[in-house]
C-alpha positions in Angstrom: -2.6 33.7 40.2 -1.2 33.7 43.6 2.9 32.6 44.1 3.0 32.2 47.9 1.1 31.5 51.0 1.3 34.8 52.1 -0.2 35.9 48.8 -3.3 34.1 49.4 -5.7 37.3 50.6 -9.4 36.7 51.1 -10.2 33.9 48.4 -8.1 31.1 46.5 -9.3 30.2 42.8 -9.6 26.5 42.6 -11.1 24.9 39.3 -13.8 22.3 40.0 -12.0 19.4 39.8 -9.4 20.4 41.8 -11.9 20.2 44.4 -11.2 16.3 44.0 -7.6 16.5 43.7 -7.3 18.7 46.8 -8.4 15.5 48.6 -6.9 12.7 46.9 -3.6 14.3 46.4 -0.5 11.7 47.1 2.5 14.3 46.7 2.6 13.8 42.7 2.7 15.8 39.8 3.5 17.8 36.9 7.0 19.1 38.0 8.8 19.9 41.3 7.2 23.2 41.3 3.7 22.1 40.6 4.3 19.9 43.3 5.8 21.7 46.0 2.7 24.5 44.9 0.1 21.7 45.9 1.5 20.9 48.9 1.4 24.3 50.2 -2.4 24.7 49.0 -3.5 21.7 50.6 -1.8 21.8 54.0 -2.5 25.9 53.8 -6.7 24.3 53.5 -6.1 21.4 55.4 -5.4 24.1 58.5 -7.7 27.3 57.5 -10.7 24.8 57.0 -12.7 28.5 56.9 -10.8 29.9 53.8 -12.8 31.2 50.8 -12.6 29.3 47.9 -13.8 30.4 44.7 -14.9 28.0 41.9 -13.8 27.9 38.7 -13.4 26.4 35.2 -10.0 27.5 33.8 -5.9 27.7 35.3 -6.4 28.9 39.0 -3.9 29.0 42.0 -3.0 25.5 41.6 -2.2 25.6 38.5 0.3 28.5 38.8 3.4 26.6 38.9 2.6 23.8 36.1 4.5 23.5 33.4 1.4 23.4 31.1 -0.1 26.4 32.3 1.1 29.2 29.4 -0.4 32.2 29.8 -3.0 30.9 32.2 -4.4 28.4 29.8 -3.7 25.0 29.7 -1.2 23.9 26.8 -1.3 20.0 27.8 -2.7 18.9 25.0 -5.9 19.8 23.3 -7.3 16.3 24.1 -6.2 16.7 28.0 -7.4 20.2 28.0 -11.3 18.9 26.8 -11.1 16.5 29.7 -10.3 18.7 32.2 -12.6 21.4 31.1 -15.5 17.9 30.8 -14.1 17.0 34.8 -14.5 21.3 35.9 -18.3 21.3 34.6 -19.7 17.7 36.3 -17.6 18.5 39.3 -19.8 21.5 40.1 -23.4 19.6 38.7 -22.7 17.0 41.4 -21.8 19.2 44.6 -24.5 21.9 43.7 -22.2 24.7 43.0 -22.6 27.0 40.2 -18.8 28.8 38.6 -17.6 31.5 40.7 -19.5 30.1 44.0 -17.6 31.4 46.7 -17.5 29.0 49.7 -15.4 28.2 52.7 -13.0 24.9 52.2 -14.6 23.6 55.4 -18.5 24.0 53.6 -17.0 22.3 49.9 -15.9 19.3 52.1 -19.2 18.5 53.5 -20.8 18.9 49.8 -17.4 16.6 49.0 -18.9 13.8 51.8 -22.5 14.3 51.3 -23.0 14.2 47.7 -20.6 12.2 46.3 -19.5 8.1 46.0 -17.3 6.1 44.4 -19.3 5.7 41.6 -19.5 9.7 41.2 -16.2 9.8 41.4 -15.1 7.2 38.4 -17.7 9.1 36.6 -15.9 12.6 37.4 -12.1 11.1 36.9 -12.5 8.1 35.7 -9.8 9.1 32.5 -7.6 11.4 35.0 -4.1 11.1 34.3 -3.1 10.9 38.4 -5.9 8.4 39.2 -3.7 5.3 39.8 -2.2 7.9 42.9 -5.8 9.0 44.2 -6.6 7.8 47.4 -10.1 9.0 47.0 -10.9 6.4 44.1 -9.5 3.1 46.3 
């Protein structure tokens, strides 16, 4: 996983559902770190809307600096874990993306706006932990 801005090469690994959380994100999180982590990633995509992204289905660049992320698997909870894992395979079913799709940030927000609702949504995240903060879901 990457540590810094500058680190971020050609593409960034970004789970499915953090596809979501890219969008909706309010400044919120795990720890400082996580946080501060996020911040970087989304303002870094928010400007380079041409970046590579790479999907995936386990602990990616975003999940670097949380504190649940030991040895690049997620150590929430086993319960937390299966949602995630349930929110990273019907993220991909409802954009058209299969794992390890590489696309730019700029193409995975038009699949974002085209192909999804609110409904979609509920059904992706409807149990997320950081829903209540999602500006995505209001």
């Amino acid at each position: 996983m990457k540590k810094d801005l500058e680190e971020f090469s050609d593409i960034l690994n970004i789970r499915a559902h953090h596809l979501l959380c890219i969008q909706g994100f309010q400044g919120k999180g795990y720890s400082p770190g996580f946080v501060k982590n996020m911040d970087k990633i989304v303002n870094f995509l928010k400007n380079n809307p041409q970046s590579m992204l790479k999907v995936i289905s386990s602990t990616d660049d975003i999940c670097y600096c949380c504190p649940h992320n030991i040895e690049n698997t997620c150590k929430q909870s086993p319960c937390a874990e299966d949602k995630v894992k349930k929110m990273d395979l019907k993220t991909p079913d409802y954009l058209g993306l299969e794992e390890n799709d590489i696309n730019t940030y700029e193409h995975i927000i038009k699949l974002l706006s085209n192909r999804l609702d609110l409904t979609n949504l509920k059904e992706i995240c409807g149990f997320c932990l950081w829903i209540e903060f999602c500006n995505l879901h209001k």
